[in-house]
N, C-alpha and C positions, 0 to 999 in steps of 0.2 A: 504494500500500500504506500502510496506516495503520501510524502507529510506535507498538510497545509502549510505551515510554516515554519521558518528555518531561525535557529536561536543560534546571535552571534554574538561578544563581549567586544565592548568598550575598553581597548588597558586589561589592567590585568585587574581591575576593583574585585569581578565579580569572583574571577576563579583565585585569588589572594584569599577572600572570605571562604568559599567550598573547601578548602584545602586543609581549612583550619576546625571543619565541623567534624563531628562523630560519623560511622560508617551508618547508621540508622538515617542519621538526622542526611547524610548525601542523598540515601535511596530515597529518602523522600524526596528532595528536590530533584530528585531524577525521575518518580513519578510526576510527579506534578507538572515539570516540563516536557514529558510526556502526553499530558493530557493539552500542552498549549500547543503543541506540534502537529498534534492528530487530530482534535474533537474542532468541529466548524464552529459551534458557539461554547467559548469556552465558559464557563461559571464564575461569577463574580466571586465565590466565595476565593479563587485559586486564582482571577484577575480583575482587578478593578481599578479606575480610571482614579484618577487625585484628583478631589476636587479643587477648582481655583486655578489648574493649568493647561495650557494647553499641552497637550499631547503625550504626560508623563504617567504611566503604569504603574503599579505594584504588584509583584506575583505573590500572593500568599500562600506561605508555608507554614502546617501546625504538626510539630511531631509530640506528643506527650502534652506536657506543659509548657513547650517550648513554642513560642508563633516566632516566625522570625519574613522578613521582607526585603522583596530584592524590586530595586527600583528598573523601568525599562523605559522605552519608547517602540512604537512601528517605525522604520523605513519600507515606505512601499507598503503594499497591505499584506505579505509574506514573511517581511523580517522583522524578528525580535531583538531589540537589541539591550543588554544587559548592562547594569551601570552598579551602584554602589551597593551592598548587603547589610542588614543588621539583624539583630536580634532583638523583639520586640518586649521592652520591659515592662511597659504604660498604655493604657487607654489607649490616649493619641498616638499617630506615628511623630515624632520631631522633629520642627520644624528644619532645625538647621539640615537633618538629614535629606530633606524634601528641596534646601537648596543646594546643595551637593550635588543630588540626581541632576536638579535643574542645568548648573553649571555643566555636569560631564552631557548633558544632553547637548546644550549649547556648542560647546568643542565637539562633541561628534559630528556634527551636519556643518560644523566652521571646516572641520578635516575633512570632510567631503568633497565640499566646494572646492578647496586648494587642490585636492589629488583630478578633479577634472580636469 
């Protein structure tokens, strides 16, 4: 089966953070990118939109009692593109971490342009 969409990193943010999780806590975010690769409407519970921006994602990951979020963007309506990771302590996601994603979004489509 061919996959809807194809997940790429920004830098090394995303796979710095994977590397550093439990083998549990990997398989999950390798299910769950899983289901963003293959399923045509993916579930907000595993992607949803941030409110207040244009264009900026969250993949939600819950293993145990651990939630943890990995910030994206689309390029094109196929590609995933992966940006900063945490592990969610609080309610809220924080802010500062919401301008982080924002900035590596920023530079990723800045580095686009230049490499045309």
């Amino acid at each position: 089966m061919k996959e809807r969409r194809k997940i790429i990193f920004f830098r090394n943010y995303f796979p710095d953070f994977y590397i550093n999780q439990s083998k549990k806590i990997q398989e999950k975010i390798d299910y769950v990118f899983a289901i963003i690769k293959n399923v045509e409407r993916v579930p907000e519970k595993f992607l949803k939109h941030i409110e207040g921006t244009k264009g900026l994602f969250e993949i939600r990951v819950e293993q145990g009692n651990n939630i943890f979020r990995i910030f994206c963007c689309f390029d094109h309506e196929n590609i995933v593109v992966l940006f900063n990771a945490f592990q969610k302590k609080t309610e809220k996601t924080p802010k500062n971490e919401i301008e982080l994603a924002l900035k590596y979004m920023t530079e990723y489509f800045k580095s686009k342009e230049i490499q045309q």
